[in-house]
C-alpha positions in Angstrom: -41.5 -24.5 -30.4 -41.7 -22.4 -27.4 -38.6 -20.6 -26.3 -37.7 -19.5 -22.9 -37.6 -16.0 -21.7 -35.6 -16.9 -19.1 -31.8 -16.1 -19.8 -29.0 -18.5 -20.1 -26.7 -18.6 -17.1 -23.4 -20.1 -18.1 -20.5 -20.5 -16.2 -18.2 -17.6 -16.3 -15.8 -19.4 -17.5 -17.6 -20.7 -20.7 -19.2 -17.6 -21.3 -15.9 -15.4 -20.7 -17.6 -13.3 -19.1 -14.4 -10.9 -18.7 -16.1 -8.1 -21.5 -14.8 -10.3 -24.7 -18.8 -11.1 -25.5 -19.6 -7.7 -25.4 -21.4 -7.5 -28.4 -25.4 -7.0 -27.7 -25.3 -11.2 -26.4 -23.5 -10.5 -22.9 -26.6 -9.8 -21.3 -28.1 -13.3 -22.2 -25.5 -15.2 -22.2 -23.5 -14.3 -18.9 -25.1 -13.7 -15.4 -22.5 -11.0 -14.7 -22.8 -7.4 -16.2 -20.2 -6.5 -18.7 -17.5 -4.6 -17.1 -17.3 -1.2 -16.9 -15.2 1.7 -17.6 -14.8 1.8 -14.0 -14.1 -1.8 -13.3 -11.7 -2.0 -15.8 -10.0 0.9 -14.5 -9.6 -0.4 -10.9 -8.3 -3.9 -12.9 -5.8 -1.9 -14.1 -4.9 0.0 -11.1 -4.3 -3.2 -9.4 -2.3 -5.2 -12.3 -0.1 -2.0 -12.2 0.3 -2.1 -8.2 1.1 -5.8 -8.6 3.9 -4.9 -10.7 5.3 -2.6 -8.7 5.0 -4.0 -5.5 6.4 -7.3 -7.7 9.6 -4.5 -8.5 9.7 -3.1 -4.8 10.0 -6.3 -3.0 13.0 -7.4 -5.4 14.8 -4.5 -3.6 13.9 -5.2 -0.5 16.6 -5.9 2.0 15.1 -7.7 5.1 18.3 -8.2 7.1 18.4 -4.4 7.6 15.3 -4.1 9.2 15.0 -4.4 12.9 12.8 -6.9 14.0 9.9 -4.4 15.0 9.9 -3.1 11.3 10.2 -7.0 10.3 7.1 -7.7 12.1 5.5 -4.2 10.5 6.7 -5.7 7.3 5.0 -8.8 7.3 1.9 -8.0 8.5 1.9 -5.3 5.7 2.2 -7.9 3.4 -0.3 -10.3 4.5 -2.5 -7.3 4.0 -1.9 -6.4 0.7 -1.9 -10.1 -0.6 -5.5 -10.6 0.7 -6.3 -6.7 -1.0 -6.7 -5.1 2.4 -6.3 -1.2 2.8 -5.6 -1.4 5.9 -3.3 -3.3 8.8 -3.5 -3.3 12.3 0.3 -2.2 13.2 1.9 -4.8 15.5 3.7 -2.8 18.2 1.5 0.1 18.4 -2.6 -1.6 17.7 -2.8 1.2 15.3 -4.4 1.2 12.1 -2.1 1.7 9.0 -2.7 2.3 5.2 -1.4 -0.3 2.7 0.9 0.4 -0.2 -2.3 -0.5 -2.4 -4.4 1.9 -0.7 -2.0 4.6 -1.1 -1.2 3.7 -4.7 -5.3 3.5 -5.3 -5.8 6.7 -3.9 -3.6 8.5 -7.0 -1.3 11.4 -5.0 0.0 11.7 -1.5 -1.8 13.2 0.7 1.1 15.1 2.5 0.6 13.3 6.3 4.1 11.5 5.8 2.4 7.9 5.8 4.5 5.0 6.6 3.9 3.2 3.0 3.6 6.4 0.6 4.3 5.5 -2.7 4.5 9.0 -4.0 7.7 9.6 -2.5 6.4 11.6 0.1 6.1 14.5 -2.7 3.7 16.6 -0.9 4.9 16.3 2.3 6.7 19.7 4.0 10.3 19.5 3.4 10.8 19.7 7.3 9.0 17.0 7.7 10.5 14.7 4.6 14.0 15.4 6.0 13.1 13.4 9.2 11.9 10.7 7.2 14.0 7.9 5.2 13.0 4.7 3.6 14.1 1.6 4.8 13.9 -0.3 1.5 10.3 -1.6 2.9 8.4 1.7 4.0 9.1 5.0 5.5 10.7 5.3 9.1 11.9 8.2 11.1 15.3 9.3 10.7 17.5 9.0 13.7 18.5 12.8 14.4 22.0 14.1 12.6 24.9 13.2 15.0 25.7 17.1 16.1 22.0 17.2 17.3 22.4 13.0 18.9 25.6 14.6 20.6 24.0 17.6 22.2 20.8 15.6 23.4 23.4 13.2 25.6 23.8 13.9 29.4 27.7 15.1 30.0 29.9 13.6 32.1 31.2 16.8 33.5 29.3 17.7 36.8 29.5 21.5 36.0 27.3 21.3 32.9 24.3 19.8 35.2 21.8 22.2 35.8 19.5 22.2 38.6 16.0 23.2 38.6 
């Protein structure tokens, strides 16, 4: 009887190819390499972020956001559910880094981003006060009254000053 060299490709499905036949017959019974410290890793990484995101969007309260941060919103989204990194922001064309990129990546990287999931922890307090979170990402702050007051043109001719 003459045997074939040639390994056996079965279906993933059959073969469970998911690391549970790890045990010397993978290799000839699946077409796919066992899974890796790595790959299992990353699997875990993004089961995690799928819980959380699953925990962040019950929290979410859409009838506060303006209809710019809406739009930001939902374009964020479609991103994340196809496992993009990266959006193209709707009113400004620029590029923006997901919630799952951020939460890949392991730390914040201090630059404020507009999806941090850190908390913004290693972003300069001077900066993080002019931040909040708008129960979907992280906006600027409108300024503190005193400073909205001073900023608006008087009434009073005298206080006009001419260059």
């Amino acid at each position: 009887m003459l045997l074939s060299t040639r390994p056996i490709r079965w279906p993933v499905g059959a073969a469970q190819c998911a690391g549970r036949l790890w045990r010397g017959a993978h290799l000839t019974l699946c077409s796919q390499p066992p899974p890796t410290d790595a790959a299992r890793r990353r699997r875990q990484l993004r089961e995690a972020f799928a819980e959380q995101e699953r925990l962040l969007l019950t929290q979410l309260r859409i009838e506060e956001l303006s209809e710019a941060e809406r739009t930001a919103h939902e374009a964020h989204q479609r991103a994340v559910e196809a496992g993009h990194f990266t959006y193209d922001d709707p009113e400004t064309g620029l590029r923006v880094l997901t919630r799952l990129r951020h939460f890949l990546r392991g730390q914040c990287c201090g630059n404020a981003c507009r999806h941090c999931v850190y908390g913004h922890e290693a972003v300069p307090e001077s900066v993080r006060a002019r931040r909040r979170f708008n129960s979907a990402f992280w906006v600027d702050a409108p300024p503190p009254s005193d400073e909205r007051d001073r900023a608006l043109p008087s009434d009073d001719p005298e206080d006009v000053d001419f260059v």
